[in-house]
N, C-alpha and C positions, 0 to 999 in steps of 0.2 A: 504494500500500500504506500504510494507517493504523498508525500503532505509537505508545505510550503512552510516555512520557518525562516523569521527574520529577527536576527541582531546584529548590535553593532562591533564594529571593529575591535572594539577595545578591551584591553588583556580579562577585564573579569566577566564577560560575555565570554569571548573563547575559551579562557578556561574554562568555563561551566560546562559548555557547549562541545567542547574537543574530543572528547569520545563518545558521544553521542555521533557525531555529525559524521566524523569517519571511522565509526564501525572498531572501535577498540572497547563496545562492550556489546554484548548482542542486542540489537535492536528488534526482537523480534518481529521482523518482517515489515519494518516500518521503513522508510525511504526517506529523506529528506532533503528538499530542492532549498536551498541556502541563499540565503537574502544577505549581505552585508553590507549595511545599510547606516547614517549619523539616528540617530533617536528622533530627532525632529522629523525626519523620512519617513521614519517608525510611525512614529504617532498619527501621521496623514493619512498613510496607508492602511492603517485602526481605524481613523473614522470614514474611508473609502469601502470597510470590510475585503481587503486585497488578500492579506494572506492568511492560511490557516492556523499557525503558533506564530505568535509575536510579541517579543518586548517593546512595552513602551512605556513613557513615566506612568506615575500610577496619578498624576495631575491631570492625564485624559482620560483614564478609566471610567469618569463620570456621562463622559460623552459616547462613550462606545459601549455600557456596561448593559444595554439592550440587546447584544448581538453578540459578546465575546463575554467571556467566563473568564473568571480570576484563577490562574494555578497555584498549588502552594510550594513548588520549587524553581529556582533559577533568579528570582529578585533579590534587588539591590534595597537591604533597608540598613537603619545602625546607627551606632551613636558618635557622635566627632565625624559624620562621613558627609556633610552640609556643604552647601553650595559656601565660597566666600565672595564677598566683596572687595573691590580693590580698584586700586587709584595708584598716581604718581607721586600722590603727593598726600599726606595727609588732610582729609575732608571733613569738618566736623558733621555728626552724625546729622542732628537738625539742620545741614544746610544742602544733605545730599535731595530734600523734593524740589531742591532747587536746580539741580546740576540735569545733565544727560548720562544717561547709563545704557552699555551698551548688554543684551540679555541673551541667554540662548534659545533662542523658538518659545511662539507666545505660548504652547500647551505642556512647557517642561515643567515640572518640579519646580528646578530653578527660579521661574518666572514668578509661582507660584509660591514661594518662598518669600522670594523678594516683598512680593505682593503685601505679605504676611507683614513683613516688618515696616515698610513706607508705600501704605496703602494711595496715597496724593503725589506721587511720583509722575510726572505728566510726559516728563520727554524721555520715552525708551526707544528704545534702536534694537531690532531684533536681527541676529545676524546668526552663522554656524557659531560653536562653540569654540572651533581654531582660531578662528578671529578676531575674536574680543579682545586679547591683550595687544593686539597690535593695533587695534583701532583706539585704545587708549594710548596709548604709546606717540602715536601720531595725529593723535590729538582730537580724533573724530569722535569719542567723547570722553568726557569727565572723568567716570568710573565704570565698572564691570562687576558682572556675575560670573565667575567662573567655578569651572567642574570639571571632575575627570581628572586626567593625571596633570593638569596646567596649576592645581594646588599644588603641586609639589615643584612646582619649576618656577612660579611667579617672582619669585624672590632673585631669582640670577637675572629676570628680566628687568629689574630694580623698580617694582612694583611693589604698592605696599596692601598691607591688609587693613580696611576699616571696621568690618565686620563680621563675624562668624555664624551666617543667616542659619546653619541647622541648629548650630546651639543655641540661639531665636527660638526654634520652634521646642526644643525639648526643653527649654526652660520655661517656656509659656502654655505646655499641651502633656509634658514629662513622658512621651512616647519615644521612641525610635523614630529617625527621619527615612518616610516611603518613598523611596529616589523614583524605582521604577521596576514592575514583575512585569510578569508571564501572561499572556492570553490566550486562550484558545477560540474560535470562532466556533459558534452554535452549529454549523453545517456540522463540526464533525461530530458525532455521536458521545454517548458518556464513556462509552467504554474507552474509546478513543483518548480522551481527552487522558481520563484517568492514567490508560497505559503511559502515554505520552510523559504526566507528571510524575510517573514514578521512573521513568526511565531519566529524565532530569535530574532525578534526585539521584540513580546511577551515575549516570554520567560526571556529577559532581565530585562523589563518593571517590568515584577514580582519581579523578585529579589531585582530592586530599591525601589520595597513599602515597601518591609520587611527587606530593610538595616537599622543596620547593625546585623541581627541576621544571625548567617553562620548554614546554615542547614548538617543535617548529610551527604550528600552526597558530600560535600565539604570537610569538617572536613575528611570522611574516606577515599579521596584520596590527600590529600595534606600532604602526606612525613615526619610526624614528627616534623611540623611547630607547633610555638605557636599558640594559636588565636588573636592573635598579629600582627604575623606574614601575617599572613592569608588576616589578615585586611589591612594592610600595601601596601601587592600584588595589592589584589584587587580595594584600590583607585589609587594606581599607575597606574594600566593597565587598570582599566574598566571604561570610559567617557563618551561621548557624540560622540566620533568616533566611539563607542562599538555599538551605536543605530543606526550610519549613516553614513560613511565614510563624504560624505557632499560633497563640489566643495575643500577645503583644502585638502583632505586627499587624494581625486583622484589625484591631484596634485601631493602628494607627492611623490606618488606610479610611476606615471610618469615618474616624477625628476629620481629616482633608478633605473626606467628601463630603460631611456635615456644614465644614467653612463652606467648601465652595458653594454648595446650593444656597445658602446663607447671601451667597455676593451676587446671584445669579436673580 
């Protein structure tokens, strides 16, 4: 059986994904046609209902949660794993609704984050997530939200931090921050789905015997990163919510969708 599955490039997506996808654990007769794809892409393609398993933040879920199913393995949640903000220069906090901020895609987390702490923020700039420090940089704007493995490099860019938007949220909700899970589209069946999530949990399970060796299929889609870097990502983002959302994580995911219909 063929099924379409999309995530993105980046080291703790492959990891999760690397022996599921090329068959180093039996996939019992499942197939999978491989999307790799930025999250923003992801999330379009969710509310287009395009593929069949797909990551996306869990900031869209609210929008596609008529047609696709929550899984409970292969998501990004945790604590210290928050988008941050950042500028060139230090910004006092009450003066950032005054600035430009450049964001990653209006349906991420991220945004949605942001949102959370400078809800009168009037001038955003939505660009890819590579971007952002170099449109601060060059001046296109003020400050940024960055994610992904750009937390750990912003600083060589000589980039400072004003904010630390997920420890925002856990100190104002005391959850875990829901970066972004799993979907499955209602086409495909329960059993389906089911199989599918536990073979994610497989496929995981693998990768955690053989940490921390990063296999070729991580290394050849993750951007230019050290293996450092690589390493870094993937403790940050891959936990124990990776294997199981749990009753916390469902929680959290909740908490975000309660704000969001709140603002809607």
């Amino acid at each position: 059986m063929k099924l379409t599955l999309g995530f993105s490039p980046c080291p703790n997506d492959t990891f999760i994904f690397d022996a599921l996808v090329n068959h180093k654990i039996d996939t019992e007769g499942f197939e999978f046609e491989v999307m790799l794809e930025d999250v923003q892409t992801l999330n379009e393609w969710a509310i287009q209902g395009k593929l069949d398993f797909s990551k996306i933040s869990y900031a869209v879920y609210p929008l596609v949660k008529d047609h696709y199913h929550l899984l409970k393995s292969g998501g990004a949640l945790g604590k210290g794993v928050g988008p941050l903000l950042v500028a060139k220069t230090q910004i006092p906090i009450s003066e950032i609704q005054n600035t430009s901020v450049a964001l990653p895609g209006k349906n991420t987390t991220a945004h949605f984050l942001f949102t959370q702490a400078f809800p009168n923020t009037g001038n955003k700039k939505f660009m890819l997530f590579h971007e952002i420090e170099d449109a601060i940089l060059c001046g296109k704007a003020d400050a940024g939200v960055i994610i992904h493995e750009n937390r750990f490099t912003y600083q060589q860019k000589g980039l400072v931090k004003l904010m630390d938007l997920g420890e925002y949220w856990e100190q104002t909700t005391g959850y875990p921050i829901p970066l972004g899970g799993i979907v499955a589209h209602q086409r495909t069946n329960e059993q389906t789905r089911n199989k599918v999530d536990r073979l994610i949990r497989k496929s995981l399970e693998y990768a955690f015997v053989h940490y921390p060796l990063l296999t070729e299929y991580v290394k050849e889609h993750s951007q230019e990163m050290s293996e450092d870097v690589m390493q870094q990502h993937i403790d940050l983002y891959v936990n124990n919510y990776s294997l199981d959302l749990g009753e916390d994580g469902m929680k959290a995911i909740e908490q975000m969708m309660k704000i969001k219909s709140l603002h809607h």
